[in-house]
C-alpha positions in Angstrom: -44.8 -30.1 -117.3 -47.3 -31.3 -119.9 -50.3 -30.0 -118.0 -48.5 -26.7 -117.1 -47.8 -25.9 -121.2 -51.1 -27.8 -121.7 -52.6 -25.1 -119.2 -50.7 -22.1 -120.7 -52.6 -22.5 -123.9 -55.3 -23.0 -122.7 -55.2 -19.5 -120.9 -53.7 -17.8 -124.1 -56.4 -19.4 -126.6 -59.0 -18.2 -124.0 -57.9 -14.4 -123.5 -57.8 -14.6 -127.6 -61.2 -15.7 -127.5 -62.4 -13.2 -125.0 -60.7 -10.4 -126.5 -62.9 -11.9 -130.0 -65.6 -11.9 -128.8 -65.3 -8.9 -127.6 -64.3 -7.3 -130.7 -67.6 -9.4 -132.6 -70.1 -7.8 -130.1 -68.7 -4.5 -130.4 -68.8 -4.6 -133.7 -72.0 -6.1 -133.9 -73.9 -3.8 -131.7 -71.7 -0.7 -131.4 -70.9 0.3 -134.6 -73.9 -2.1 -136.6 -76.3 -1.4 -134.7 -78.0 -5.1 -134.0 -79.6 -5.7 -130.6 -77.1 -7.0 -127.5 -78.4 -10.3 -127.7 -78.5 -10.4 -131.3 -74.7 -9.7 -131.5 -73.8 -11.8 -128.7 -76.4 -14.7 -130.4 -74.1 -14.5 -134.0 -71.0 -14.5 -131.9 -72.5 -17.7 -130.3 -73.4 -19.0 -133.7 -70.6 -18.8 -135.7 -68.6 -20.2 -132.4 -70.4 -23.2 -132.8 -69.9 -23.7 -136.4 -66.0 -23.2 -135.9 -66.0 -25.6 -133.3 -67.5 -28.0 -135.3 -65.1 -27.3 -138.3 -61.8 -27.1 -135.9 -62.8 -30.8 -134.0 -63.3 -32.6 -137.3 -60.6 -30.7 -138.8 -58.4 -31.8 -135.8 -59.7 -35.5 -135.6 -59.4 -36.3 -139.4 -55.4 -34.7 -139.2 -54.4 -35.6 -136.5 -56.2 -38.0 -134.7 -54.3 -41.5 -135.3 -55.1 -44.0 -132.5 -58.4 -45.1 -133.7 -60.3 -44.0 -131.2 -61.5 -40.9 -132.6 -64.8 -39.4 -131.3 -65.8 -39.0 -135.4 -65.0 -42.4 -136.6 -68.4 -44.3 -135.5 -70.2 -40.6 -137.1 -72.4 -42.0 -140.2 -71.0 -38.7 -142.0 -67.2 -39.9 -141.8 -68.1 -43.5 -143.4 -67.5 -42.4 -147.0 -63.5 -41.1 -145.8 -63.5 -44.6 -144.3 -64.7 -46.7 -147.0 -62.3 -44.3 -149.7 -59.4 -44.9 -147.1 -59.1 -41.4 -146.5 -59.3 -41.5 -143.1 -56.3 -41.7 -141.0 -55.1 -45.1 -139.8 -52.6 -45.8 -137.7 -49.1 -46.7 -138.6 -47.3 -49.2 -137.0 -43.8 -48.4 -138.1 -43.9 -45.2 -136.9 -42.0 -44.2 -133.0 -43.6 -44.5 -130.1 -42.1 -41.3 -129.4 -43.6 -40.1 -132.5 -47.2 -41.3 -131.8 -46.3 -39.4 -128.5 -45.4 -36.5 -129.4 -48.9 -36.7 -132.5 -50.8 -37.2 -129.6 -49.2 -34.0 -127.5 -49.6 -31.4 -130.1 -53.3 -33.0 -130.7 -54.1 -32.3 -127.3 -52.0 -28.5 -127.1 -54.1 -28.0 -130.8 -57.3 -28.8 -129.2 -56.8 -26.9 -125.8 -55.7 -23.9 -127.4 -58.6 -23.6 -130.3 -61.5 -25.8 -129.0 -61.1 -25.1 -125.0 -59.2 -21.9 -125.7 -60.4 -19.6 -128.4 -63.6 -20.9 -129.2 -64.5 -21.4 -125.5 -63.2 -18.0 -124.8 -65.7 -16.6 -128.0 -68.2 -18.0 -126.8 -70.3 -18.0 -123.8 -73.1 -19.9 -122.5 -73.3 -17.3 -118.9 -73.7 -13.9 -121.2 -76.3 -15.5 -123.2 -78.4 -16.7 -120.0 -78.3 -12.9 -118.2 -78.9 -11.2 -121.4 -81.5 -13.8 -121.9 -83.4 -13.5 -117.5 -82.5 -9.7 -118.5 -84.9 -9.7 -121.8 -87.6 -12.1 -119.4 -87.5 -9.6 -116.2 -87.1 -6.4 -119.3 -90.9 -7.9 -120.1 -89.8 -8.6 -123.5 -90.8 -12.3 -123.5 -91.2 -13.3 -127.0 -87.1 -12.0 -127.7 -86.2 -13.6 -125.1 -87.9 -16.5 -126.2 -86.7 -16.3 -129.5 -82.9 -15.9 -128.0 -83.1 -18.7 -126.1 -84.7 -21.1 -128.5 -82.9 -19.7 -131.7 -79.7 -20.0 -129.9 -80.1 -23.2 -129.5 -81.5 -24.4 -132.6 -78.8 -22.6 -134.6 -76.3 -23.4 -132.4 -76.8 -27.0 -133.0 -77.0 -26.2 -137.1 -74.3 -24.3 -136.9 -72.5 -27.4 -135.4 -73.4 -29.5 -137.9 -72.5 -27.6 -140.7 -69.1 -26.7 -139.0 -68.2 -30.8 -138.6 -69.6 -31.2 -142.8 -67.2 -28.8 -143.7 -64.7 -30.1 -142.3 -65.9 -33.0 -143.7 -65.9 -31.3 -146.9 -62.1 -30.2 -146.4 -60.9 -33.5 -145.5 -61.9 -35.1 -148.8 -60.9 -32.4 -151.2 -57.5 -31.8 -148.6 -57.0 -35.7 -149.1 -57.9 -35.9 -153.0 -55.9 -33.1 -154.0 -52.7 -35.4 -152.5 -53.6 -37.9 -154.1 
């Protein structure tokens, strides 16, 4: 049953995704006016950076077993030395901790796996890149692939400092 509603969100987050991206590229080239692989290179983009955002977003709130992907991240050792990130409580229910760790893993599948893996896509990027290569436009198609890439991983990192950002100003404000 788990994997069935697990599965179902999944599906939903992804056809939101799709239907995003969509929508992004349209926008982006129909109506702006920006090359294909321009558009579909933002779209991309800004995917990564909400990924980014959303996982460290998701690991500093609700992550609690200590084995969070973040923890050994040289970013996140200020939250840990400030005790602001997340530890484990051993009073609380095991059926608690179960059902943390459920909508954790329903959170992520919907929004990481979901939407954001719906938004983006690696297989529209590689034909619209072979497309620019066998177009003879080599140096877009250079710059696509390479500037994907590149800002893709920036992106990335600037989503998970945000977050980072969040976290501390989420956690000082309750404090």
């Amino acid at each position: 049953m788990k994997l069935f509603i697990l599965c179902m969100g999944i599906g939903l987050g992804g056809g939101i995704g799709a239907t995003a991206r969509h929508a992004c590229a349209w926008l982006l080239h129909g109506i702006i006016g920006l090359p294909e692989y321009a558009s579909i290179m933002i779209v991309n983009i800004s995917g990564c950076f909400l990924i980014g955002l959303v996982f460290f977003l998701l690991e500093s709130m609700i992550n609690r077993t200590q084995l969070s992907k973040l923890k050994k991240w040289k970013a996140c050792e200020p939250l840990i030395a400030d005790g602001l990130w997340p530890e484990s409580d051993p009073t609380q229910p095991v059926a608690r901790d179960f059902k943390e760790e459920l909508q954790a893993q329903l959170l992520a599948g919907f929004l990481i796996t979901g939407i954001l893996g719906g938004m983006t896509t690696f297989s529209l990027f590689s034909l619209l890149s072979l497309n620019l290569q066998q177009n003879d436009q080599h140096w877009t198609a250079m710059f696509n692939t390479a500037g994907s890439v590149l800002l893709g991983l920036i992106a990335t990192y600037l989503g998970l400092h945000t977050g980072r950002l969040l976290t501390i100003r989420r956690r000082n404000a309750d404090q």
